[in-house]
Structures are given as C-alpha cells and as structure tokens.
C-alpha positions as CSV (number, residue, x, y, z in Angstrom):
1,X,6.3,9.2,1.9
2,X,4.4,6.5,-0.6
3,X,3.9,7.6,-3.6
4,X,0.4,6.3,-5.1
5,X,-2.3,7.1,-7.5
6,X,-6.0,6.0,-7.4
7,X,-8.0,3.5,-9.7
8,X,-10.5,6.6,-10.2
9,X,-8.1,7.2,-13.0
10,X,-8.5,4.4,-15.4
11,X,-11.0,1.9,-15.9
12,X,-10.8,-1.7,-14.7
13,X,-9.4,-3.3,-17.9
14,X,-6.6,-1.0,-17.9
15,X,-6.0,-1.5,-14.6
16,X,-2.5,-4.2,-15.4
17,X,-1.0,-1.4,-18.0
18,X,-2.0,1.6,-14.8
19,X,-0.5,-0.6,-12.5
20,X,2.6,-1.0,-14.7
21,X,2.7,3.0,-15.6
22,X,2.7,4.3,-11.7
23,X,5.3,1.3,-11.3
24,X,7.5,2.6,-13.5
25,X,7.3,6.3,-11.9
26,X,8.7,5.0,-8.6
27,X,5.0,4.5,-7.1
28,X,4.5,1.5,-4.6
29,X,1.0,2.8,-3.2
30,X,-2.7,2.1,-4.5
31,X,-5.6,4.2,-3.9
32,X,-8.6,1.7,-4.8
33,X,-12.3,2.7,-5.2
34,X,-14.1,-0.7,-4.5
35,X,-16.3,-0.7,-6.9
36,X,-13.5,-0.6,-9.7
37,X,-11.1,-2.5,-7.9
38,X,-14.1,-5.7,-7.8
39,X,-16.0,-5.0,-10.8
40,X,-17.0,-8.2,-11.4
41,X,-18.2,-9.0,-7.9
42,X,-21.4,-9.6,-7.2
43,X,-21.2,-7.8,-4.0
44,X,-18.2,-5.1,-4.0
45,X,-18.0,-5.2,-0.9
46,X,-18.2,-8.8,0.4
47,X,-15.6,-10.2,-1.9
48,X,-14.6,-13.9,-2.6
49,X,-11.2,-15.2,-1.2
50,X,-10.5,-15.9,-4.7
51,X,-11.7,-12.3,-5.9
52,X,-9.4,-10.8,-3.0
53,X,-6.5,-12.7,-4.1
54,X,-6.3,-12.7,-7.8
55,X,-7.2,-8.6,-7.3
56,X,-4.2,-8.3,-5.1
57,X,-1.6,-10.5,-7.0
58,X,-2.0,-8.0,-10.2
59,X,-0.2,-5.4,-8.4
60,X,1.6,-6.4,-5.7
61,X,3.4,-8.8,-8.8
62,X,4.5,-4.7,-9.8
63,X,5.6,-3.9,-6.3
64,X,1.8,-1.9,-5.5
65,X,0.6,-1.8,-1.7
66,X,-2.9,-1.0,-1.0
67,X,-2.9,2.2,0.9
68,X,-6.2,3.7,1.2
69,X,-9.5,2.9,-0.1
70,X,-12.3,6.0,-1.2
71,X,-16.1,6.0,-2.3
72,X,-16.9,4.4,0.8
73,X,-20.8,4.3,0.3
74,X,-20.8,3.3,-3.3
75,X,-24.2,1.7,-4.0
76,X,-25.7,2.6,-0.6
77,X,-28.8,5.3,-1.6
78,X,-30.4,7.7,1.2
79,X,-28.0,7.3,3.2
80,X,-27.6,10.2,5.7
81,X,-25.0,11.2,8.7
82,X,-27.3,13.9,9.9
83,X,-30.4,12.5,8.7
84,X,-33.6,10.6,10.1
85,X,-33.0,7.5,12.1
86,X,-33.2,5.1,8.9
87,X,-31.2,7.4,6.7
88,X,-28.8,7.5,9.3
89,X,-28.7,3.7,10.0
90,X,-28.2,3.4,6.2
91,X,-24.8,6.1,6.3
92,X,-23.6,3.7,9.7
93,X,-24.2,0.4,7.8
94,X,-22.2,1.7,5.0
95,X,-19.2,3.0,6.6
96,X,-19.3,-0.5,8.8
97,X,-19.1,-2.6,5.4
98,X,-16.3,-0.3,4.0
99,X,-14.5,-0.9,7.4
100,X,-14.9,-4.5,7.2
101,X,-13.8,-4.4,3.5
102,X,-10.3,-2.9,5.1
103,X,-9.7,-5.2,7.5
104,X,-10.2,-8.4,4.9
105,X,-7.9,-6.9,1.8
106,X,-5.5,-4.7,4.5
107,X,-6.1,-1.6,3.1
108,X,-4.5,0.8,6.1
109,X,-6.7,3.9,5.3
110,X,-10.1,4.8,4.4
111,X,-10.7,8.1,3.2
112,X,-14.3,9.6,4.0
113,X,-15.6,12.5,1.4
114,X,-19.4,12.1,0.3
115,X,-19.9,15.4,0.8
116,X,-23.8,15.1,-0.1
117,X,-24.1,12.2,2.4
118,X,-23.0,15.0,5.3
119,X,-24.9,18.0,5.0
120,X,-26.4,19.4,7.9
121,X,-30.1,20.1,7.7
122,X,-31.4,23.6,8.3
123,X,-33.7,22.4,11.2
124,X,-30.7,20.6,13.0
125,X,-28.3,23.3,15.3
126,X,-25.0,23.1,14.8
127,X,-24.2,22.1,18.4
128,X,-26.4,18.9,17.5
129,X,-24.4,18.1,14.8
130,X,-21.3,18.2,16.0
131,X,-22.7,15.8,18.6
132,X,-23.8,13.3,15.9
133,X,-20.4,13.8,14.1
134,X,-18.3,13.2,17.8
135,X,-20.4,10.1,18.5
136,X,-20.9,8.6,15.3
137,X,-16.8,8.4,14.2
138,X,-15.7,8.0,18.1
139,X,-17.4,4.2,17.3
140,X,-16.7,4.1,13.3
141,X,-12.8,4.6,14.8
142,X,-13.1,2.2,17.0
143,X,-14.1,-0.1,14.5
144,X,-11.4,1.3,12.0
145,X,-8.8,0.2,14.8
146,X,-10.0,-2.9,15.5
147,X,-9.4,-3.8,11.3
148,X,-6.1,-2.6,11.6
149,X,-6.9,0.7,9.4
150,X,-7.9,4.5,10.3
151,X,-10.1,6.7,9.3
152,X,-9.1,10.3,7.1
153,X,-11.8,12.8,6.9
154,X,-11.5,14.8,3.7
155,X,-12.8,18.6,3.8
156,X,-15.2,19.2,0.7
157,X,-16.1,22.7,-0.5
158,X,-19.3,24.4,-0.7
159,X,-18.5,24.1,-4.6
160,X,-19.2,20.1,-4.5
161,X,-22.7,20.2,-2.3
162,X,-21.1,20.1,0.9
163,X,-22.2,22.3,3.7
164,X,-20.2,20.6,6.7
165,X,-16.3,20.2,7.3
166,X,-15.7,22.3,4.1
167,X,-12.0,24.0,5.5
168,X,-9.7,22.2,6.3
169,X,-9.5,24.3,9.4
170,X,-13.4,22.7,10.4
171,X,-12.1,19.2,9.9
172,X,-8.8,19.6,11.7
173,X,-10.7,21.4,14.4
174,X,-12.8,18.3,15.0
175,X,-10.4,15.7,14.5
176,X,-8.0,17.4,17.8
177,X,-10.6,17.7,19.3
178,X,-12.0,13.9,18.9
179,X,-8.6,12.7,19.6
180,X,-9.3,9.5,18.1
181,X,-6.1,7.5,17.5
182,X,-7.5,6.2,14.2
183,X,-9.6,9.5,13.0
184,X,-6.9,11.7,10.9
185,X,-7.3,14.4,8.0
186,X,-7.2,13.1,4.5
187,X,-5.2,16.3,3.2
188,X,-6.3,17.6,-0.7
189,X,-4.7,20.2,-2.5
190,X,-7.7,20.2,-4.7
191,X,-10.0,21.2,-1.7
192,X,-7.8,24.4,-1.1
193,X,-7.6,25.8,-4.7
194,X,-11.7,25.8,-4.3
195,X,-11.1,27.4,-1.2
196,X,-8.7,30.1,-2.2
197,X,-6.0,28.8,0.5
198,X,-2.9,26.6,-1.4
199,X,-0.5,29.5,-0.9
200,X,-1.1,29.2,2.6
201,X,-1.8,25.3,2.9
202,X,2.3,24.6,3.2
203,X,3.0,26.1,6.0
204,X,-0.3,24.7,8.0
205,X,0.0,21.5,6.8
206,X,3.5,21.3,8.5
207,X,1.7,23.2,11.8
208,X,-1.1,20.3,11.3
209,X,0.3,17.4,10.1
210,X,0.2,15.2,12.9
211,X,-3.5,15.1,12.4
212,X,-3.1,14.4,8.8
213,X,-3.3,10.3,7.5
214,X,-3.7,11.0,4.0
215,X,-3.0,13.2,0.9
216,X,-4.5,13.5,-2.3
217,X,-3.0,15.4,-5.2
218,X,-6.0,16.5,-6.6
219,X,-7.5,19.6,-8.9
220,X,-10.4,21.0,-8.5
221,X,-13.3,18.6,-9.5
222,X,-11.0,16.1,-10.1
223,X,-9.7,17.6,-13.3
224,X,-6.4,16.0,-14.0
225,X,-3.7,16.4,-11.3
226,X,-1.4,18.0,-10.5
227,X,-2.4,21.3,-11.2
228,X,0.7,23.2,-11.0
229,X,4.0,21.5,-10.1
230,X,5.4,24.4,-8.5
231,X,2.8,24.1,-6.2
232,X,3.2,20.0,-6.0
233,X,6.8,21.1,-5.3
234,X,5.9,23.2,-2.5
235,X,3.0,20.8,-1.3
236,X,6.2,17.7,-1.2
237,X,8.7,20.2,0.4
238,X,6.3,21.1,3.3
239,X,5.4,17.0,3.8
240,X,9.3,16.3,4.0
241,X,9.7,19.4,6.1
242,X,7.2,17.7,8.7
243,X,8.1,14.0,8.5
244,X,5.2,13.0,7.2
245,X,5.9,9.2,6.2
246,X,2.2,8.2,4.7
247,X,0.6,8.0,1.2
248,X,0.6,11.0,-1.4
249,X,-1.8,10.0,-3.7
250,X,-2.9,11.4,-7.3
251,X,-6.7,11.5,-7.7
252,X,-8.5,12.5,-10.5
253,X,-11.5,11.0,-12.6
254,X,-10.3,9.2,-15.9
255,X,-10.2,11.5,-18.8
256,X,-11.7,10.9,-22.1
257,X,-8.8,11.4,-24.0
258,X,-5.6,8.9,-23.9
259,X,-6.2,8.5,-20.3
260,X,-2.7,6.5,-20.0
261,X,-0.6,9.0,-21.3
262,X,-2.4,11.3,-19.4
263,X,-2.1,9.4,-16.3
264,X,1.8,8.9,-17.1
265,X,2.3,12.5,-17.4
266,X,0.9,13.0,-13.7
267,X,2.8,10.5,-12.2
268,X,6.3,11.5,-13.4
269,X,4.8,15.5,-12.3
270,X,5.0,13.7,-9.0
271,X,7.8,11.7,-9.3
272,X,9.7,14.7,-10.4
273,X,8.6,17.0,-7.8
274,X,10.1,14.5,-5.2
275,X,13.0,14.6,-7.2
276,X,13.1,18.7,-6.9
277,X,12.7,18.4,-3.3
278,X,15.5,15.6,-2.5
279,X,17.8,17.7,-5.0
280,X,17.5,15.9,-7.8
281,X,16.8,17.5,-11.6
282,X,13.1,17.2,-11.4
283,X,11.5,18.6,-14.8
C-alpha cells in the first residue's frame, strides 16, 4: 500500500516543508484538492503547462506521486446530481472538468464526496434515483477510464448533510452492482466512527475490498487523524490481510495550531502502525 496524506492539511505556502514532513515518514502518495494544489491559477481547473509542471516538480523532487484528487466541484454553485435539469447539467459539467483535470496532471483516482451536492429530494422515489445515480457514473466512469483514472465513491453520514450513500454498505451495494471497472469505494474510517461501525469495518473491508480504490484515514469532521492508532493498527492489518495495494491517505482539515507538528505527528501514527503490522516496534 501507498502511504499519503492530503493538501487539506496545510496551506499552499507550506506545501514544500508538508511535502518534505510526509517524505520523511516513508510517504510517496499525494492527495491534492485542486484548488490548493493551483492556487494561483486563474482557472483551477484548466491549468497552464507551466502551472502543471512547476506544481509537480515540488514533490516528485521528494519522491511524492499524485494519487488521488478530492473536492471535485470546488467553485461550481447549484450544482445538483438529483436535481433539475440545469442543476444537474451543472453537477455533470463539474465532475467532467475534474476528470479532465486527471487525465492532464495523471492523478489515478478521484475521490467523489459532496455530500450536499447528492441528496435525494423528497418528491423523487428512490427507484428514480438510483436510476440517475446508475446512468449518470456508468458515463462519468467511462470518462474516468478513458483519462487513465477511476472513480471512488466516498459514503457520507447523515451527520455531514448527506441523505444518499451514507453506509458504506449503500455505496458498496451500488458499486457491485454497477460493475463499472473504473467506479470503486473510497474507504473512510472517519465515515464509520459517525456511523457506529469501525469495530466491525476490518473484517468487511477485507470481505469488500475488491470494490474499494481508496482509503482515507480520517476522524470524524475531519478533526485531526488518526483517531486512535489501535484502530489504524487494525484498519492497516485488515488492508494487508486483503492485498490491498492502493493509497492510504490521511485527511483532515489544517488545524489552527502548529499545523506541521501536528501533521508530523499523524504521519509517523501511520508510519508506525505499518510498522506494528509488518512486525516492526511501531510506537
């Protein structure tokens, strides 16, 4: 597995010393939110060759690979999956611009969340919207394939506004049953502490994992992560158990204090708990 962290973490002048801190844990993945990984362009998501270049030279010059990409519809407002036809044209030309973002830095993943961007409206039925869902990310994977990326769809719990694909059980359930080669699970441990299921979530995610593309190390809210490192232990053991060979991200928003030291601290928690699990001291 690829151990990574995302720029959700730090802002974008302390991107070089977060770069050099997850480097020095034994990271080689990078989680990128566009909007913080271009901050200076003047469209985030249609950057310059140069912009592209010089954005990518910072880290891979410390060993970094791009490995997913989040926030997929920053900047786009009233945007809608299961809204009315122009609210819904606005969610489809956002995810198609985040797509085409992939493709042109390589970023192999996209993870889709915006929980308030998916919530089912009380006059649609839920057969309906499971036939918007079906259709709509049948031809956003398509798209995803043909930029050489996939698609993970992250579960969101009632807790942050969400109303649809809140389990992880819903999402995994509509991801088999798409059977889309480049629509997987974006896997969050923050997701099941809000849902009261993390003693559980080992066990399933080694049942599920071949529907899983991503994983975030989260907390709840995106408090700083990990929460508890016996459970990280427990979350690692279960991915080696399953051969799961993809990224295992930390995500968490910056926090206000010495957010460095902070972010330090939860990448050698990682670091370590990979350590526990190969046999090595850990901490």
């Amino acid at each position: 597995m690829i151990l990574a962290a995302s720029n959700l973490a730090w802002k974008p002048d302390e991107r070089i010393a977060a770069y050099t801190c997850i480097a020095e844990a034994g990271f080689r993945g990078l989680e990128i939110a566009p909007g913080l990984y271009f901050p200076e362009g003047v469209d985030t998501f249609s950057p310059s060759e140069r912009e592209v270049s010089s954005a990518r030279a910072e880290h891979e010059a410390l060993g970094l690979e791009l490995v997913s990409m989040q926030s997929l519809l920053y900047g786009t407002t009233d945007a809608a999956l299961f809204g009315p036809p122009d609210a819904f044209q606005r969610f489809v030309e956002g995810m198609e611009r985040a797509i085409r973002l992939a493709g042109v830095i390589g970023c192999p993943n996209l993870v889709f969340g915006s929980p308030r961007q998916r919530i089912v409206p009380t006059s649609l039925s839920p057969a309906s919207a499971q036939s918007i869902a079906t259709e709509t990310f049948s031809r956003l994977g398509d798209l995803a394939a043909a930029a050489g990326a996939k698609l993970s769809l992250e579960f969101n719990p009632t807790a942050y506004g969400a109303n649809y694909w809140t389990t992880w059980a819903q999402v995994h359930a509509f991801v088999t049953e798409l059977a889309h080669p480049a629509v997987r699970v974006c896997f969050d441990i923050g997701a099941t502490y809000l849902n009261d299921e993390v003693a559980v979530a080992p066990d399933l995610l080694v049942e599920r994992v071949a529907a899983v593309g991503h994983v975030h190390v989260s907390a709840p809210h995106l408090g700083i992560a990990p929460v508890d490192h016996g459970d990280t232990v427990a979350l690692v053991a279960a991915l080696k158990r399953a051969r799961y060979g993809g990224a295992v991200s930390i995500e968490m928003l910056r926090p206000a204090d010495e957010p460095l030291v902070v972010l330090a601290h939860a990448a050698s928690q990682l670091a370590s708990a990979v350590a526990v699990v190969n046999g090595g001291p850990g901490t």
